[in-house]
C-alpha positions in Angstrom: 11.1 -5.0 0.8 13.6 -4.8 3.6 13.2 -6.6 7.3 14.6 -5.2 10.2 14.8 -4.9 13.8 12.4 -6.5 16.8 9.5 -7.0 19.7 9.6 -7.6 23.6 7.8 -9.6 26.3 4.3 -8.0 26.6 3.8 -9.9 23.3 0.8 -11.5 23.8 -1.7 -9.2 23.5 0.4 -8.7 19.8 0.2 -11.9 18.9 -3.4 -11.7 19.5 -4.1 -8.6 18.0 -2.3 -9.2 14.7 -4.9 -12.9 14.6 -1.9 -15.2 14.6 -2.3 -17.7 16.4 0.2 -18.0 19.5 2.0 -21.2 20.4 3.3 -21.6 24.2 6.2 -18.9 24.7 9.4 -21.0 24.7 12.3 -19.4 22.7 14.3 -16.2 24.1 15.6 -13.5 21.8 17.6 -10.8 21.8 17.4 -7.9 19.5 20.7 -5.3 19.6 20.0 -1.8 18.0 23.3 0.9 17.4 22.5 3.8 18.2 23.8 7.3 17.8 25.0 10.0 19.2 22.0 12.4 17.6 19.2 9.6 19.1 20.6 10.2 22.6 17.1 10.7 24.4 15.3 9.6 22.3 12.1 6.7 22.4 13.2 3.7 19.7 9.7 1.6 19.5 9.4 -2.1 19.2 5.7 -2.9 17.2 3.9 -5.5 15.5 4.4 -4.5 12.2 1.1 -6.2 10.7 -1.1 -4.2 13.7 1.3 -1.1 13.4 0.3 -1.2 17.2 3.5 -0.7 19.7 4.8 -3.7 21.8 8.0 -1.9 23.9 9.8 1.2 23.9 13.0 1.9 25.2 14.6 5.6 25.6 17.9 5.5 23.8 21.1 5.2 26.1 24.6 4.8 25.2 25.8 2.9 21.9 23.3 0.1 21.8 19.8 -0.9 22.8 18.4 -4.3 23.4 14.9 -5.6 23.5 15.0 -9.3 24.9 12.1 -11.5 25.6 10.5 -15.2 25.3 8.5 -16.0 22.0 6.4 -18.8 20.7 6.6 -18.6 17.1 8.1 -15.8 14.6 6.7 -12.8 14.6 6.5 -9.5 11.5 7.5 -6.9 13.7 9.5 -3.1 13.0 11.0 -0.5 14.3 10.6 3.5 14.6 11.1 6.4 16.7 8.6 8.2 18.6 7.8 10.7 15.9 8.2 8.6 13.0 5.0 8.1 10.9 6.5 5.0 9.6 8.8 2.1 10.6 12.6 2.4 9.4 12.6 -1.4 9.7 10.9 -5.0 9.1 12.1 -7.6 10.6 10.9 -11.3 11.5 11.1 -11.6 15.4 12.5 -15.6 16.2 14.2 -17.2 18.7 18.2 -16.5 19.2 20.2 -13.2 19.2 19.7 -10.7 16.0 21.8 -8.1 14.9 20.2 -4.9 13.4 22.6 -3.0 10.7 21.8 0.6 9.9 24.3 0.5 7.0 21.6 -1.4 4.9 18.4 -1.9 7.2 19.0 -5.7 7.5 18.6 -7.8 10.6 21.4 -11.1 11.1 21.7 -13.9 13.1 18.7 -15.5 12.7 17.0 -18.3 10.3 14.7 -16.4 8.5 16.3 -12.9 8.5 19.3 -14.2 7.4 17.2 -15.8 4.5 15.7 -12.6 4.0 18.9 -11.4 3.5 20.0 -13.4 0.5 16.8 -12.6 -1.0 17.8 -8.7 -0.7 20.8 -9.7 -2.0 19.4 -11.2 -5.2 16.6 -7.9 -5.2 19.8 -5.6 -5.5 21.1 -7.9 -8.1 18.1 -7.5 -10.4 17.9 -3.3 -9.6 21.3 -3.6 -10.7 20.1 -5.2 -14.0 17.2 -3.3 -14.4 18.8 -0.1 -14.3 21.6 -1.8 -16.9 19.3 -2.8 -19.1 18.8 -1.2 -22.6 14.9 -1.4 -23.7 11.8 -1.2 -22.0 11.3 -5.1 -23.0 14.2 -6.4 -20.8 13.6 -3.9 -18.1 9.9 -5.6 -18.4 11.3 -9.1 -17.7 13.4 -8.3 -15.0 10.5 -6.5 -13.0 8.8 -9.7 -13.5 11.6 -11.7 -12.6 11.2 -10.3 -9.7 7.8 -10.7 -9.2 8.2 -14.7 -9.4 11.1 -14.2 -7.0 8.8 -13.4 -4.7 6.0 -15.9 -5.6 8.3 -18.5 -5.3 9.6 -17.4 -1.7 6.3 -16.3 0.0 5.1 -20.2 -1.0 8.5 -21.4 0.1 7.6 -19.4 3.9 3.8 -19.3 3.6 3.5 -20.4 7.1 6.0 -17.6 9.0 6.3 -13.9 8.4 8.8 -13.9 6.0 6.6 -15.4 3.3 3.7 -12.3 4.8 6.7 -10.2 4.0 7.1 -11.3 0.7 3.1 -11.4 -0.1 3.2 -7.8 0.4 5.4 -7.4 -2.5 4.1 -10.1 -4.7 0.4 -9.0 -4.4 1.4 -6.5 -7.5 1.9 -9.1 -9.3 -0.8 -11.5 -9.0 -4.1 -11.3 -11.0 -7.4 -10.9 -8.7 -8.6 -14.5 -8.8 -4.9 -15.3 -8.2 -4.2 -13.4 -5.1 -7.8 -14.5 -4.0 -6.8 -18.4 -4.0 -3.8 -17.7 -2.3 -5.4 -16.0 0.7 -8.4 -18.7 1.1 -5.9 -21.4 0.9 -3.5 -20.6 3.8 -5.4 -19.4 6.8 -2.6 -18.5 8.5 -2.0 -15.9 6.1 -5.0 -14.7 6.0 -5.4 -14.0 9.8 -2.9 -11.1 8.9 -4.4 -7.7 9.0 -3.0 -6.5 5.9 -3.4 -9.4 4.0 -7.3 -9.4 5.0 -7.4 -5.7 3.7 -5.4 -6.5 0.1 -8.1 -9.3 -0.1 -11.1 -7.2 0.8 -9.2 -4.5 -1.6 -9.3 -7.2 -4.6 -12.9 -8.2 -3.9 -13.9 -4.3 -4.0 -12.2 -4.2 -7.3 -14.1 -6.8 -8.6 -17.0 -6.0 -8.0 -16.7 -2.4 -9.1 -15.3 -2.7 -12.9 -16.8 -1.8 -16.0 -20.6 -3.2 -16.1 -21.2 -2.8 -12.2 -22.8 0.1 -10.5 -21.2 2.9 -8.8 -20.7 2.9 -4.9 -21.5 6.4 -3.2 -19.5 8.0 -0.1 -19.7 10.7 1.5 -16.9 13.4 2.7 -17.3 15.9 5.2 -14.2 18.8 5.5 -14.6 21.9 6.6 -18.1 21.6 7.7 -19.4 20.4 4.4 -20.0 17.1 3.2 -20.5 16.0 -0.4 -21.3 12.7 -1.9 -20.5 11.1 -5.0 -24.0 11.2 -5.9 -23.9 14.8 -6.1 -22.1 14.8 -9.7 -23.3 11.2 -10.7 -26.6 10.3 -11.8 -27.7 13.4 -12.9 -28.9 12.6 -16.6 -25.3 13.0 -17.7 -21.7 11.2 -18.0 -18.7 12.1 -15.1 -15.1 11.5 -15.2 -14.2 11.1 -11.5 -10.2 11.4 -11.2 -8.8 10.1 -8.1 -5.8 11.8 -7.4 -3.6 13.5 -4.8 -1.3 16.8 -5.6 2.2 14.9 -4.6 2.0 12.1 -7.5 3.2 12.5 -10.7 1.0 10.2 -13.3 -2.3 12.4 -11.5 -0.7 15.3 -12.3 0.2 14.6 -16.2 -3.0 12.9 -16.6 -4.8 16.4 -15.7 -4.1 18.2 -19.3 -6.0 15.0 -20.7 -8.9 15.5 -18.1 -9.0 18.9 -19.0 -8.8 18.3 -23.0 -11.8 15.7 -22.6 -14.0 18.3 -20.2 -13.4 21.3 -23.0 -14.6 19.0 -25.7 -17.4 17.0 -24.3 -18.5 19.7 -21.6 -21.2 21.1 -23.4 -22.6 17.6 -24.8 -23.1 16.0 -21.5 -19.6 15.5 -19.9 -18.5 16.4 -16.2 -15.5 16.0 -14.1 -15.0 15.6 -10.8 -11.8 15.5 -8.4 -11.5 13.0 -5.1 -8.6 14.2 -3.5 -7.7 11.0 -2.0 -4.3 10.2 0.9 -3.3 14.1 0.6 -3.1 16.7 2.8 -6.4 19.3 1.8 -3.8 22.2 1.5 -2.1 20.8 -0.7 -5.1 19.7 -2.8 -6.2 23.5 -2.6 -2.8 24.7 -3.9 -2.7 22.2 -6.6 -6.3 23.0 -7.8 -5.3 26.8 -8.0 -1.6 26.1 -9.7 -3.2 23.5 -12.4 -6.2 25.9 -12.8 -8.6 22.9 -12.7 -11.9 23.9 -13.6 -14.0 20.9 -12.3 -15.2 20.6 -8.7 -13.0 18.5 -6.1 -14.4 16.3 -3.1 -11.5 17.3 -0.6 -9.5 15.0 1.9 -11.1 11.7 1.3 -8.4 9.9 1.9 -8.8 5.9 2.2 -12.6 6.4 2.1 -13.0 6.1 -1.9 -10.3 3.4 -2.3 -11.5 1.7 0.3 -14.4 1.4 -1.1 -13.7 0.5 -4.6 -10.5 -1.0 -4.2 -7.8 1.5 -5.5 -4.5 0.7 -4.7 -2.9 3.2 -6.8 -3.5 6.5 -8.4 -4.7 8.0 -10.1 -7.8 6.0 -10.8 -10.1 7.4 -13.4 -13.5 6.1 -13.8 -16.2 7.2 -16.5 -19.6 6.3 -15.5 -22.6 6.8 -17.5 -25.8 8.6 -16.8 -27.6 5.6 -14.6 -24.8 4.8 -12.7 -23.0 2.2 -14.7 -19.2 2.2 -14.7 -18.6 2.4 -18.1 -14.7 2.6 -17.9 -12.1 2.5 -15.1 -8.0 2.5 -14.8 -7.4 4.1 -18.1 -5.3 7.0 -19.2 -4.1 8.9 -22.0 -5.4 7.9 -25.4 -7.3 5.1 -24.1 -9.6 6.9 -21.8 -9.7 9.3 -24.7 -10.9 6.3 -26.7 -13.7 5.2 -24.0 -15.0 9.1 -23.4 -15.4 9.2 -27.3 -17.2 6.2 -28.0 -19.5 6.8 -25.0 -20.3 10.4 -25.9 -20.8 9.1 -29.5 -23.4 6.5 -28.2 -25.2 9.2 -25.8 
């Protein structure tokens, strides 16, 4: 997690659109930006980093920039260029003059950024540590170290952005019912955009394990559109990867798809590919450089996950003839394990 840089005065329709609730404006700040010689001409963009949606622009000038305004409360806000898919920065927006640093992507000079800070501080500390460390156990207990870092901080700053910061980061590490309880308990929270989403994420994922039906979608590219219900309930048992070409775990779990489709194909067994948050043509040349010899449902993108809650890939689900999830989120010899026993009951 890192916090950087700012916002401007046309902030109310921001505050609005993120569902914060906005107090009467009566701080000032000031954010200052260095800038570069090779940003000369460019647009630097103030936004609302829960909405993503822009709140000022300035066209870069001289050393610095500075975005200034009048504020209620704090604010989760970022920083970009025009052509930049994603923000360089995070920052919490507050009352008094902040400083962004490029060196390390850290805002100072104000309460909670430069609290933010120390919590960076002790993040680096525990990298540090984790990259020291000699066995997968005590790498294991660092990683959650850090996870109850930031429990412990986003409770300590549940009511501001920094603790919406820190959510973001300790949603990995919160079971469902967990992360659930937190959301319905603090309101304020919970009017955050993607804090609605990682809840509506966890419910999805409930309510599509093991034991629970299928949901169909539907994917139009190129003029065609398929549905999951093309490959599933068909009188037989599908392994539907979702995957995407550029990640690494999809693409060493595709020899195991490929060992379970050669050995259960012709006793009932299909697979089935939803490309998912990847370009198509890269999909197309992966499919033709892995050889995969199952059908793919190209450029779904967020539809899928949306829908049954992934969060990370791949996600490989075996569901049975009528449409019962019979496994999800296994790999290697445990999905081995599942395929088998289901093919053995068939």
């Amino acid at each position: 997690m890192k916090l950087n840089v700012s916002l401007t005065a046309a902030l109310t329709a921001a505050l609005l659109g993120s569902g914060v609730a906005m107090a009467d404006a009566t701080e000032k700040y000031k954010v200052i930006v260095p800038v570069t010689a090779d940003q000369q001409g460019d647009t630097l963009f103030l936004i609302n980093y829960d909405t993503a949606q822009p709140i000022d622009s300035i066209c870069v000038s001289g050393e610095k920039v500075e975005f200034t305004g009048v504020i209620g409360e704090p604010l989760p806000a970022g920083l970009k260029m025009k052509n930049e898919r994603r923000p360089r920065a995070q920052f919490v927006l507050e009352g008094g003059s902040m400083v962004f640093r490029p060196a390390d992507g850290s805002v100072a000079g104000s309460m909670l950024n430069d609290r933010n800070n120390e919590l960076q501080s002790q993040e680096m500390e525990l990298l540090s540590r984790f990259k020291a460390a000699a066995t997968e156990a005590e790498q294991s207990a660092i990683y959650n170290e850090f996870g109850s870092l930031m429990k412990q901080a986003m409770q300590e700053n549940i009511d501001n952005p920094l603790g919406y910061f820190c959510f973001l980061e300790a949603q990995q590490f919160m079971e469902p019912e967990e992360l659930l309880s937190v959301v319905k308990k603090n309101p304020r929270l919970a009017a955050y955009r993607r804090v609605a989403k990682a809840a509506e994420a966890v419910n999805n994922r409930l309510q599509t394990q093991p034991g629970k039906k299928y949901r169909d979608f539907e994917v139009t590219y190129d003029g065609k559109t398929k549905r999951l219900s093309d490959y599933v309930g068909k009188d037989k048992y599908v392994l539907v990867d979702f995957w995407a070409s550029w990640c690494g775990p999809c693409v060493r779990q595709l020899p195991v798809l490929k060992d379970l489709y050669n050995q259960y194909k012709d006793k009932g067994l299909e697979v089935v590919g939803v490309a998912v948050w990847d370009d198509p043509a890269d999909t197309r040349e992966a499919i033709v450089d892995h050889a995969l010899p199952w059908d793919v449902i190209l450029d779904a993108q967020a539809v899928p996950t949306d829908l049954y809650g992934i969060t990370g890939i791949p996600c490989i689900m075996l569901i049975g003839p009528d449409g019962t999830i019979l496994s999800r989120d296994k790999q290697d010899d445990e999905l081995r394990a599942d395929v088998a026993a289901a093919m053995q009951n068939k």
